[in-house]
C-alpha positions as CSV (number, residue, x, y, z in Angstrom):
1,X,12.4,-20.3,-1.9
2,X,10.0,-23.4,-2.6
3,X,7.8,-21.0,-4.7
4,X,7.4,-17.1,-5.7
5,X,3.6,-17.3,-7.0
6,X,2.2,-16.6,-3.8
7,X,4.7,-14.0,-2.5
8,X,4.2,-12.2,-6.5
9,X,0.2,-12.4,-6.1
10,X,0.7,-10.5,-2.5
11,X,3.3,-8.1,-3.3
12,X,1.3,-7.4,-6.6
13,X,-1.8,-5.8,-4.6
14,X,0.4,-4.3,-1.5
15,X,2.5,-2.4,-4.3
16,X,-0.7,-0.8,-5.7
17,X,-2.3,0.0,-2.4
18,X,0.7,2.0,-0.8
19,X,1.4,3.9,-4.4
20,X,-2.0,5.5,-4.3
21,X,-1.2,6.9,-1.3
22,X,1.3,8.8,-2.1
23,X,0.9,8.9,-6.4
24,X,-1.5,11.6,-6.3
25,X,0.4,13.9,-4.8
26,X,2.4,15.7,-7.3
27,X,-0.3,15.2,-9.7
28,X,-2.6,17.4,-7.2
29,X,-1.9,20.8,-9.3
30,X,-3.4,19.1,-12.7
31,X,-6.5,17.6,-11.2
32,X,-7.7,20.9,-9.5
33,X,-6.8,22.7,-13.2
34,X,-8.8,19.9,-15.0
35,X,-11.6,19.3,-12.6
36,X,-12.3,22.6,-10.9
37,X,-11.4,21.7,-7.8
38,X,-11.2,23.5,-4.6
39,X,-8.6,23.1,-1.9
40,X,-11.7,21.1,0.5
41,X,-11.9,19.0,-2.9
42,X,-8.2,18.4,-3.1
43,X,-8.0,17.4,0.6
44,X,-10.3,14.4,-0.3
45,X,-9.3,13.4,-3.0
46,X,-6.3,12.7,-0.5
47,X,-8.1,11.5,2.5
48,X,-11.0,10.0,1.1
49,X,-8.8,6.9,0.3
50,X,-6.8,7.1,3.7
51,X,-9.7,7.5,5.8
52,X,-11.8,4.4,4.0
53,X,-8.2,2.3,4.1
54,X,-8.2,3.4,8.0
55,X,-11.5,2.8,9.2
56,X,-12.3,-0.3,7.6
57,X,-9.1,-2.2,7.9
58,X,-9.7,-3.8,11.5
59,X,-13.8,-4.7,10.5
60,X,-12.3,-6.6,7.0
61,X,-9.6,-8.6,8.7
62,X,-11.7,-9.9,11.1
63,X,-14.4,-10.5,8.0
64,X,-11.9,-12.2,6.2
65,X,-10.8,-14.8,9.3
66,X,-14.7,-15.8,8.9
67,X,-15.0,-15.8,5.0
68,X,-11.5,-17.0,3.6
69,X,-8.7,-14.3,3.3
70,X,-8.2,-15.1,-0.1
71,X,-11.8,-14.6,-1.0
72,X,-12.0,-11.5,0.6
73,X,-8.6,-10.2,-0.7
74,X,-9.4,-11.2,-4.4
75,X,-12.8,-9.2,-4.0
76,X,-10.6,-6.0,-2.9
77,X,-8.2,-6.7,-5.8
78,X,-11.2,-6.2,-8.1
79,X,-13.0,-3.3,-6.1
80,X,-9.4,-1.2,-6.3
81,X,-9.5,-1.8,-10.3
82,X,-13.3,-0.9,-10.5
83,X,-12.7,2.4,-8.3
84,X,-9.1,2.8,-10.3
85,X,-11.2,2.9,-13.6
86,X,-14.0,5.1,-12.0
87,X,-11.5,7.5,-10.9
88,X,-9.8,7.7,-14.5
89,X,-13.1,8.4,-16.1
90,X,-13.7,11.0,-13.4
91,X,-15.9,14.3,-14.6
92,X,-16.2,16.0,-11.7
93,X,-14.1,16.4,-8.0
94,X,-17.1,14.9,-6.3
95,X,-17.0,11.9,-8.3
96,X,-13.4,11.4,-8.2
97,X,-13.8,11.5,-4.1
98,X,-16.2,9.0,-4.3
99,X,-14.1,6.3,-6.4
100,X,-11.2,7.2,-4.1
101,X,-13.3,6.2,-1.3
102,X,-14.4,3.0,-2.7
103,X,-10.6,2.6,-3.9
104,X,-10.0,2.5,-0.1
105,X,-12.5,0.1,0.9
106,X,-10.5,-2.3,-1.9
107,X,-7.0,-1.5,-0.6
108,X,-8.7,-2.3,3.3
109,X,-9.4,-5.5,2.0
110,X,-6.1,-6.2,0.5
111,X,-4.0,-5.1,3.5
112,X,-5.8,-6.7,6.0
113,X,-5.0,-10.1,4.5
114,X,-1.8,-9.7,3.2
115,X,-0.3,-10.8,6.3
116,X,-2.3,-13.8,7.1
117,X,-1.6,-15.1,3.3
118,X,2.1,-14.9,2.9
119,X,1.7,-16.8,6.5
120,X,-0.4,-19.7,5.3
121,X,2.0,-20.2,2.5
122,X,5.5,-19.8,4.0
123,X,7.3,-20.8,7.1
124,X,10.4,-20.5,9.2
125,X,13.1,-19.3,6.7
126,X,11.4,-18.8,3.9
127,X,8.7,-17.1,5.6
128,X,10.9,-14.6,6.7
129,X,12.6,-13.5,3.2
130,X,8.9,-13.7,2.0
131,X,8.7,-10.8,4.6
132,X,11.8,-9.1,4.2
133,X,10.7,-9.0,-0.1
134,X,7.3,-7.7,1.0
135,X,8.9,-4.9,3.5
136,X,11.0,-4.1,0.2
137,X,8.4,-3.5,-2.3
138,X,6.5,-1.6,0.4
139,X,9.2,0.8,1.2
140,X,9.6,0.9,-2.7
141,X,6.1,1.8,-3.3
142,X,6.3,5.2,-1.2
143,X,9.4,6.0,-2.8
144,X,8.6,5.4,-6.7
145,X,4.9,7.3,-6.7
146,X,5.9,10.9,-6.2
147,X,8.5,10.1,-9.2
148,X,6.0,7.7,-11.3
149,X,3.2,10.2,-10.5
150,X,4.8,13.0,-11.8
151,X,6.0,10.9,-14.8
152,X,2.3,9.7,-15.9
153,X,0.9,13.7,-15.1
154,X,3.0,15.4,-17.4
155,X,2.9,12.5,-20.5
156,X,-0.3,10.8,-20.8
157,X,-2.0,12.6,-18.2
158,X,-2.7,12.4,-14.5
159,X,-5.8,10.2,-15.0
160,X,-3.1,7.9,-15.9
161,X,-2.2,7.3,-12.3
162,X,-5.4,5.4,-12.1
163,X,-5.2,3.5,-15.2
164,X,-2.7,1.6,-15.0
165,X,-4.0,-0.2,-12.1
166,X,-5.7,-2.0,-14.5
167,X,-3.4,-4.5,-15.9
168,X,-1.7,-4.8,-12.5
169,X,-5.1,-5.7,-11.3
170,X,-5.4,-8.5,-13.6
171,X,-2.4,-10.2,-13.2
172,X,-2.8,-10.1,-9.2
173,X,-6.2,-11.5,-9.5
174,X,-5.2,-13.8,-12.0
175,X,-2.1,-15.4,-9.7
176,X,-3.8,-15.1,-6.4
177,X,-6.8,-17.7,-7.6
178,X,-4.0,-19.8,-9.2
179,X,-1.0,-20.3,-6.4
180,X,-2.7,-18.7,-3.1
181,X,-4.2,-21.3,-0.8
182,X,-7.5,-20.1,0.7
183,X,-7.4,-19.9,4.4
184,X,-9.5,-18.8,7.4
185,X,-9.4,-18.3,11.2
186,X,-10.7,-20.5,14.0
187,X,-13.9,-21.6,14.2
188,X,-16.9,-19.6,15.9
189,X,-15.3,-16.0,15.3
190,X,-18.1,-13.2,14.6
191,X,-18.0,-10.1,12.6
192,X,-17.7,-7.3,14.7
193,X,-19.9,-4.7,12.2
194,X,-20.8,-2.9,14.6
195,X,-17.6,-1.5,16.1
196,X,-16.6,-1.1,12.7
197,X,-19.3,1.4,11.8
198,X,-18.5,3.1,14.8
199,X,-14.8,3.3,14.3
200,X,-15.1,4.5,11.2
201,X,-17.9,7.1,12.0
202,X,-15.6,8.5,14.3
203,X,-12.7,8.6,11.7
204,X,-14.4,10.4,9.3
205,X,-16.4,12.8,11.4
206,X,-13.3,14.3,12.9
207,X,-11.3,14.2,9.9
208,X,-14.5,16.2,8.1
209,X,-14.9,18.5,11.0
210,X,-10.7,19.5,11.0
211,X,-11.5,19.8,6.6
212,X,-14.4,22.0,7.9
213,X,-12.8,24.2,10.0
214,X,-10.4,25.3,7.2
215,X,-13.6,26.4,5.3
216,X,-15.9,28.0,7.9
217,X,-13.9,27.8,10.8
218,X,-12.8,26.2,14.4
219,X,-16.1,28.2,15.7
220,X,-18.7,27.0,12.9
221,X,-22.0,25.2,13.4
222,X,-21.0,22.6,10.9
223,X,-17.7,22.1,12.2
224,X,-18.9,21.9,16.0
225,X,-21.8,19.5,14.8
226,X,-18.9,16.8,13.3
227,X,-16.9,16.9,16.4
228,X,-20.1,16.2,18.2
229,X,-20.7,13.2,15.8
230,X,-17.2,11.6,16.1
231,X,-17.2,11.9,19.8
232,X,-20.5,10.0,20.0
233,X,-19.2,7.3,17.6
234,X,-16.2,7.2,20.1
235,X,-18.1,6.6,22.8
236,X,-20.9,4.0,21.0
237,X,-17.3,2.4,19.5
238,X,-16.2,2.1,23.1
239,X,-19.3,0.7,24.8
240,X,-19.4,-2.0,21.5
241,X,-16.0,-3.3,22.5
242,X,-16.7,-3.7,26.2
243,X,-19.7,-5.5,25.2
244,X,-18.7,-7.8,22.7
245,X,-16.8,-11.5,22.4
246,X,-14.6,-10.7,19.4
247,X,-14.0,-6.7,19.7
248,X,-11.7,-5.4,17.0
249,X,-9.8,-3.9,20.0
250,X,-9.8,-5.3,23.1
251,X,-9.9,-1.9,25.2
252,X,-7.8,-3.6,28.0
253,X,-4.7,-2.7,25.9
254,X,-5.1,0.9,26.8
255,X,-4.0,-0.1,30.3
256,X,0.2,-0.7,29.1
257,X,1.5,2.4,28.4
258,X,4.1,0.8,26.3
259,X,1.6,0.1,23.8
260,X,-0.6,3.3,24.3
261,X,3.3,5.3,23.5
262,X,3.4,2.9,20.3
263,X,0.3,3.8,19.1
264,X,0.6,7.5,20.0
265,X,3.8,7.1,17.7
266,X,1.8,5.6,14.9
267,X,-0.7,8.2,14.8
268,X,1.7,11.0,14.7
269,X,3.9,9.5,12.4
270,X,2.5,9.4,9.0
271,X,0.6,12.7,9.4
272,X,3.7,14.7,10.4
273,X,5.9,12.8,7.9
274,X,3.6,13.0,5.0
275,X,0.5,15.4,5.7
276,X,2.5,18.0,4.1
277,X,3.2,16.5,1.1
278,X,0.4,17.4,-1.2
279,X,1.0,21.2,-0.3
280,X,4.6,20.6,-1.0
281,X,3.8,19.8,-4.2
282,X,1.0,22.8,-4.9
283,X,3.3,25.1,-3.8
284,X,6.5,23.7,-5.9
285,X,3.9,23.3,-9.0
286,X,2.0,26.2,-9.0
287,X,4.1,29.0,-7.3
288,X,7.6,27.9,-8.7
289,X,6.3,26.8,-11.7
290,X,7.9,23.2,-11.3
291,X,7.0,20.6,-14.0
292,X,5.3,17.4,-12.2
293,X,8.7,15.2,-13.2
294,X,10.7,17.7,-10.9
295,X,8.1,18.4,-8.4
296,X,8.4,13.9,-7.7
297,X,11.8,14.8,-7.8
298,X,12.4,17.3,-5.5
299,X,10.0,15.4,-3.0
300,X,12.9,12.2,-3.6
301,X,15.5,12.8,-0.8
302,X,12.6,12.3,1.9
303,X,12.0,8.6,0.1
304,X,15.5,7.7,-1.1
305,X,16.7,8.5,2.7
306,X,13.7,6.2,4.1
307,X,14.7,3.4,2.2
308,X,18.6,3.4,2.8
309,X,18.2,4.2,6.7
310,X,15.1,1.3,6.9
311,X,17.6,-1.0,4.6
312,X,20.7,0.1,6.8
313,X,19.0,0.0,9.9
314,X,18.0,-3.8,10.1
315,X,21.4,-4.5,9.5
316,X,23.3,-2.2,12.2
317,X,20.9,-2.0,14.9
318,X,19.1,-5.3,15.7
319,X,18.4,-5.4,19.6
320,X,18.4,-1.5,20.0
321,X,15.5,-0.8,22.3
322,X,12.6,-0.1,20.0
323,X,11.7,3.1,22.3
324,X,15.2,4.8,20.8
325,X,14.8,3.9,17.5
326,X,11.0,5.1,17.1
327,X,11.1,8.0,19.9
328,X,14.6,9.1,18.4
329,X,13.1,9.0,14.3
330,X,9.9,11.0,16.2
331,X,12.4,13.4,16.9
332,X,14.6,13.9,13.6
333,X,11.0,14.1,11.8
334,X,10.1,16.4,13.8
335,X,13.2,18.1,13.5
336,X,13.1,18.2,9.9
337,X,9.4,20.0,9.6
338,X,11.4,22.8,11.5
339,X,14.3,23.0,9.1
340,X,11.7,23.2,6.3
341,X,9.8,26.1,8.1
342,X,12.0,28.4,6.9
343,X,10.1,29.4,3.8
344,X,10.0,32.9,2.0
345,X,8.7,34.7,-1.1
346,X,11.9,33.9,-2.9
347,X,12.5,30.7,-1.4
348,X,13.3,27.9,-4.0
349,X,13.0,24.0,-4.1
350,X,16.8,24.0,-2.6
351,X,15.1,25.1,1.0
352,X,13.3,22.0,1.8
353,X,15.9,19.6,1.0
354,X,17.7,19.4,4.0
355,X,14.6,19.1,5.9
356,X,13.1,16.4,4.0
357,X,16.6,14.2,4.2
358,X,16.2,14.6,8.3
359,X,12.0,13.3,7.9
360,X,13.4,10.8,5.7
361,X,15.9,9.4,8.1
362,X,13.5,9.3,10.9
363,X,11.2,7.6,8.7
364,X,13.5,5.2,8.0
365,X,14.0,4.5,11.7
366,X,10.4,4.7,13.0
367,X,8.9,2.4,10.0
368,X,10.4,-0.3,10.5
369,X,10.3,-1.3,14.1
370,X,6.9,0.2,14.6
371,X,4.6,-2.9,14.4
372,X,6.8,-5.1,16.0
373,X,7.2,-2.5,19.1
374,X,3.0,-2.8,19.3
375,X,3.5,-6.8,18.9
376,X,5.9,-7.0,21.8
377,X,3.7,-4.6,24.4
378,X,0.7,-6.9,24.3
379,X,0.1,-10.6,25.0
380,X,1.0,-12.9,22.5
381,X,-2.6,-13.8,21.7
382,X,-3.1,-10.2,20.7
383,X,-0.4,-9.8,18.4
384,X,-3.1,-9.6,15.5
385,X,-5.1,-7.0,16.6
386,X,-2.2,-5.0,17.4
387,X,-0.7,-5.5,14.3
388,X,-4.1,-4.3,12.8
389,X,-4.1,-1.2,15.2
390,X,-0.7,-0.2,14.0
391,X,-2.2,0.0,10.5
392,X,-4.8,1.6,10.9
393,X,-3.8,4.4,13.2
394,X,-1.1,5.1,10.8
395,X,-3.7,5.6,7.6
396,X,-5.7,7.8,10.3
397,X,-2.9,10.0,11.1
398,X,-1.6,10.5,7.6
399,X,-5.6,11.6,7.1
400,X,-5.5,13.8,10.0
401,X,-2.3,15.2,8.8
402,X,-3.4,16.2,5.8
403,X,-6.5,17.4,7.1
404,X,-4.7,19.5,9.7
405,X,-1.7,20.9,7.5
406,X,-4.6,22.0,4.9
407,X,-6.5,23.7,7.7
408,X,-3.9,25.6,8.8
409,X,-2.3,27.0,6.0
410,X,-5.4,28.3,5.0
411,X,-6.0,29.5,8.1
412,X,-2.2,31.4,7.9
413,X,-3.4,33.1,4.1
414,X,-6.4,34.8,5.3
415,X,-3.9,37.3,7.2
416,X,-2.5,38.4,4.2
417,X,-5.4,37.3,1.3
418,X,-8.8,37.4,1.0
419,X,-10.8,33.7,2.2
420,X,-11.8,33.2,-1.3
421,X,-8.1,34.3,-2.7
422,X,-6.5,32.5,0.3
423,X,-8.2,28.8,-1.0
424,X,-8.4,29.7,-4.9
425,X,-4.7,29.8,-4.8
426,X,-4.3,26.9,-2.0
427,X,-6.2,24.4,-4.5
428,X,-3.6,25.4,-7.2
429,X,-5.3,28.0,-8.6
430,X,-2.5,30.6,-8.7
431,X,-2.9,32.0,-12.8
432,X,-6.4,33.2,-11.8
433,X,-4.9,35.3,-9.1
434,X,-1.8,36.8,-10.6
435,X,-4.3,39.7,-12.3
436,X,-4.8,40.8,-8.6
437,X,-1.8,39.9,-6.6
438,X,1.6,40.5,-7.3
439,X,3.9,37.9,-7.5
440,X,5.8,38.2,-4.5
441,X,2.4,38.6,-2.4
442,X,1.4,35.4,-3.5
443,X,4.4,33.4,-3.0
444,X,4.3,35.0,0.4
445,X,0.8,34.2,1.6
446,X,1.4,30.4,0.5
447,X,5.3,30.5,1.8
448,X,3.6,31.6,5.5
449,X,1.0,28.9,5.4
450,X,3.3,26.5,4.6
451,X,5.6,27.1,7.5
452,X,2.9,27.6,9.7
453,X,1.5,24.4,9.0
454,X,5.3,22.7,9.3
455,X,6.2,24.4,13.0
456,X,2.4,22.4,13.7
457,X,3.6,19.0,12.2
458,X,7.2,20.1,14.3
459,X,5.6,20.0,17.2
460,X,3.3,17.1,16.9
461,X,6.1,15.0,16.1
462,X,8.3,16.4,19.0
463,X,5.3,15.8,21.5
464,X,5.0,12.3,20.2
465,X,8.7,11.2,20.5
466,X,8.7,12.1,24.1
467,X,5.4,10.0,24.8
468,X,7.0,7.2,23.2
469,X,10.7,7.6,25.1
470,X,8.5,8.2,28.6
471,X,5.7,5.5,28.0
472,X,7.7,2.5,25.9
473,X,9.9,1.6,29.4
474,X,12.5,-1.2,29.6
475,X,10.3,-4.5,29.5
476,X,9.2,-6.8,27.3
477,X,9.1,-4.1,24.4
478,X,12.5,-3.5,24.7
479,X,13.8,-7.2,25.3
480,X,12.6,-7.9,22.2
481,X,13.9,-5.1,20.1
482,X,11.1,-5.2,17.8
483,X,9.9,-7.7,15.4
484,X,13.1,-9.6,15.7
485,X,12.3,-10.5,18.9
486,X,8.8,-11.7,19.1
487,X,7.2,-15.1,20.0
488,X,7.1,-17.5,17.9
489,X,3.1,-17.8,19.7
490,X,2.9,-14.6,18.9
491,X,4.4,-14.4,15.0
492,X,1.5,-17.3,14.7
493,X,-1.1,-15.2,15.6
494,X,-0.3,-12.1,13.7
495,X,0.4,-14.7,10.5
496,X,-3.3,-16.0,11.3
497,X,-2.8,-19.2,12.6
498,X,-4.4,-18.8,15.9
499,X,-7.1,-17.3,17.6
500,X,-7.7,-13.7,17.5
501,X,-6.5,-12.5,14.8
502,X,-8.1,-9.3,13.8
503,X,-6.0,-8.2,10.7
C-alpha cells in the first residue's frame, strides 16, 4: 500500500473503542468488590458506554459531514482518554457510570468517522485491504479483551483496563493530525440535533425502564413511567424525521422488508450473542472461584471461533445469499444459548463450552455480511445511513441484552432467595452470603437465573433468524451477496463521498 499512517491512526481508535466493550467484563467481579457496587450498578457500568455509543452514533456522523471528520474524530480520540482516565480514578459506581458514558460519546465520535476517513485516503485496491486490515483488528479487538481484561484485573488491577488507553490515545491523536486528510460532506447538509435527542431519549429510557424492572419490577411506577418516556421520544423521533431535509433515517426504509429483517437481525444479534457475557463471568468468578485470567479464558472459544469462521467465511462463501448466512448464524446463536442452559449447582466452566463454540460460529457468520446485507436493501444513495443504522442498532441490542439477561436472572433468584440476597449475590457479592446460604443453594439460585436468562436470549435469537430468512427475499440483497456485491455509487456514499451520508 501507498501508505499505512492513515490506516494505523484509524485502526488505533477502532481497536480501543470495540475493547471496552467487551474488556470490562471479566473484570466485573473486582469492580463491584472494590466499589460497592450493586448488580443495577454493574449493568451500567456495561450499558452506559453501549447505550451513549448507540444513540449518538447516527447525530455525530452526520456532525462530522458538516465539521470535518477528522476534526470531529480527533475530538472523540481525546474525550475516550479524558473519560478513560476518569474511569481509572473512579471512587464511586456512580462516577465510574458517568465516565463510561462520556467514554461512549468519544467512541460515537470515532466510529462514526472511521469509515468516511479510510475512504478519503484509499481507493480501489488499496482501499479494500485498508478494509479487510480494519475488519481484522475489529474482530481482534472482541477477541483479545476478555483475555487482556482478565490479564490487567488480576496484576495491576482492573482500573488498569482504563489506563492504558492513555498512551494509545496519544499516539492515535498524534498520527491522525499528522497523515489523515481532513474531509467533509457536501455542501448545505444540517445537523439533525433534534432526532438525535430523540433517538437517544428513547434508547436510554427503555434500556433504564428493562434495568428497572429487575429492581422494582415489570409492574412498578418507575418502571411504567420510563416506558412511557421512551415511547414518547419514539414518537417525537418519528415525527422529526418526517419533518426534516437531512433525517438521520429516512423512515421510507421501513417500507422493504429486506432491510427491516436486516435490522431486526442487528438488533438481536449482539444482545443474544453477548448480553450474557458479564453474568458469565460473575458467575465463573464468584461462584467457581475462577481467577480473572481463566474466567477471559474460558469466555475464548466464543471469540477464537468468531474470528476463524468470519476469516474462513470470506474465503468459502462469497455470493451465498446474505439471508442464509445471517438467518442461518441467527440460528446456531440461538442454538448455542440453549446448549448453555443446561446449568446446575455443580456445574463447572466445561458446561458452557460447547455452547459458546456454536454463538461463536454464528457470530462469525452474521458479523460479517451484516452491513453489507443493510447496504444492498436500500438505494444506493442511502448506503450511509444504513451503514450507520447497522451500527447503531447493534450497540442498542448488546445494551438491551444486557439489560434484559440481568433482569431476568434476578427475576429467576427471587424464587429461591431473598430480593436483597438474590441481587447482593448477582452483583458478585457471593462471600457476604455464604454465612447464610449454603453452598449448593447459592450456586443454584445463580445456575437457574443464568439459564433462565439463556432459554430468553435462545429464543430471541431463534425469532430473529426466521424474520430475517422470511423478510431478506431473493432480490437485490441476495444478488449482491453482501458487501461484495455492492455499487460502486453506493461504496461512495457509505465511504463519504456523496450525498447523504449519515455515518
Amino acid at each position: 500500500m501507498r501508505t499505512w499512517g492513515p490506516l494505523t491512526a484509524v485502526c488505533l481508535g477502532t481497536f480501543m473503542l470495540l475493547l471496552d466493550v467487551t474488556i470490562v467484563v471479566v473484570a466485573l467481579p473486582d469492580m463491584a468488590r472494590s466499589l460497592h457496587a450493586s448488580l443495577s450498578d454493574l449493568q451500567w457500568v456495561v450499558d452506559g458506554y453501549a447505550l451513549a455509543l448507540a444513540a449518538l452514533l447516527l447525530g455525530v456522523g452526520a456532525a462530522a459531514d458538516v465539521l470535518g471528520r477528522r476534526r470531529v474524530h480527533v475530538v472523540g480520540v481525546v474525550l475516550f482518554a479524558v473519560a478513560s482516565l476518569s474511569c481509572g480514578l473512579a471512587g464511586g459506581p456512580g462516577a465510574l457510570v458517568a465516565a463510561r458514558a462520556v467514554q461512549g460519546v468519544g467512541a460515537a465520535a470515532m466510529l462514526a468517522t472511521t469509515l468516511p476517513l479510510l475512504g478519503s485516503v484509499y481507493q480501489g485496491r488499496q482501499r479494500s485491504v485498508a478494509l479487510g486490515v480494519w475488519g481484522a483488528v475489529s474482530g481482534g479487538a472482541a477477541a483479545v479483551g476478555p483475555v487482556l481484561g482478565g490479564v490487567l484485573t488480576e496484576g495491576p488491577g482492573w482500573r488498569w483496563i482504563f489506563f492504558v488507553n492513555l498512551p494509545v490515545s496519544v499516539a492515535a491523536v498524534w498520527l491522525t493530525l499528522r497523515v489523515v486528510p481532513e474531509s467533509k460532506g457536501p455542501r448545505g447538509m444540517r445537523i439533525d440535533w433534534l432526532g438525535t435527542i430523540a433517538f437517544a431519549g428513547f434508547a436510554g429510557g427503555v434500556t433504564y425502564a428493562v434495568v428497572r424492572a429487575g429492581e422494582d419490577g415489570w409492574g412498578a411506577s418507575v418502571t411504567l413511567g420510563s416506558f412511557a418516556v421512551a415511547a414518547l421520544a419514539l414518537v417525537c423521533f418519528v415525527l422529526v424525521e418526517r419533518r426534516v431535509a437531512h433525517p438521520l433515517l429516512d423512515l421510507s426504509l421501513l417500507r422493504k422488508p429486506a432491510f427491516v429483517g436486516v435490522m431486526a437481525g442487528a438488533l438481536a444479534f449482539n444482545g443474544v450473542a453477548f448480553g450474557g457475557m458479564p453474568y458469565l463471568s460473575i458467575w465463573l468468578q464468584t461462584l467457581l472461584g475462577m481467577s480473572p485470567v481463566r474466567g477471559g479464558l474460558t469466555l475464548l472459544p466464543l471469540t477464537g471461533a468468531a474470528v476463524v469462521v468470519s476469516v474462513l467465511a470470506g474465503k468459502l462463501l462469497h455470493g451465498v445469499p446474505a439471508r442464509l448466512t445471517i438467518g442461518g448464524g441467527l440460528l446456531l446463536i440461538g442454538t448455542g444459548c440453549f446448549c448453555q442452559a443446561v446449568l446446575g449447582a455443580g456445574s463447572d466452566w466445561t458446561t458452557l463450552t460447547p455452547g459458546l463454540v456454536l454463538v461463536g460460529i454464528g457470530t462469525g457468520l452474521v458479523a460479517p455480511g451484516i452491513a453489507g446485507a443493510a447496504l444492498a436493501a436500500v438505494p444506493a444513495e442511502r448506503a450511509g445511513m444504513a451503514g450507520g443504522a447497522v451500527n447503531t442498532v447493534r450497540q442498542l441490542g448488546y445494551a438491551l441484552g444486557v439489560a434484559v439477561s440481568g433482569t431476568v436472572l434476578t427475576s429467576r433468584m427471587r424464587d429461591t432467595l431473598p430480593h436483597d440476597s438474590a441481587h447482593t449475590l448477582a452483583g458478585g457479592g457471593a462471600g457476604a452470603l455464604r454465612g447464610t446460604f449454603s453452598e449448593h443453594a447459592l450456586r443454584a439460585a445463580f445456575a437457574s437465573g443464568l439459564d433462565s436468562a439463556l432459554v430468553v436470549a435462545g429464543f430471541v435469537g431463534t425469532a430473529a433468524a426466521v424474520l430475517v430468512l422470511t423478510l431478506v427475499r431473493p432480490g437485490r440483497a441476495e444478488r449482491t451477496g453482501g458487501t461484495a456485491g455492492v455499487t460502486e455509487s453506493a461504496a461512495r456514499t457509505l465511504f463519504g463521498e456523496e450525498t447523504a451520508s449519515h455515518g
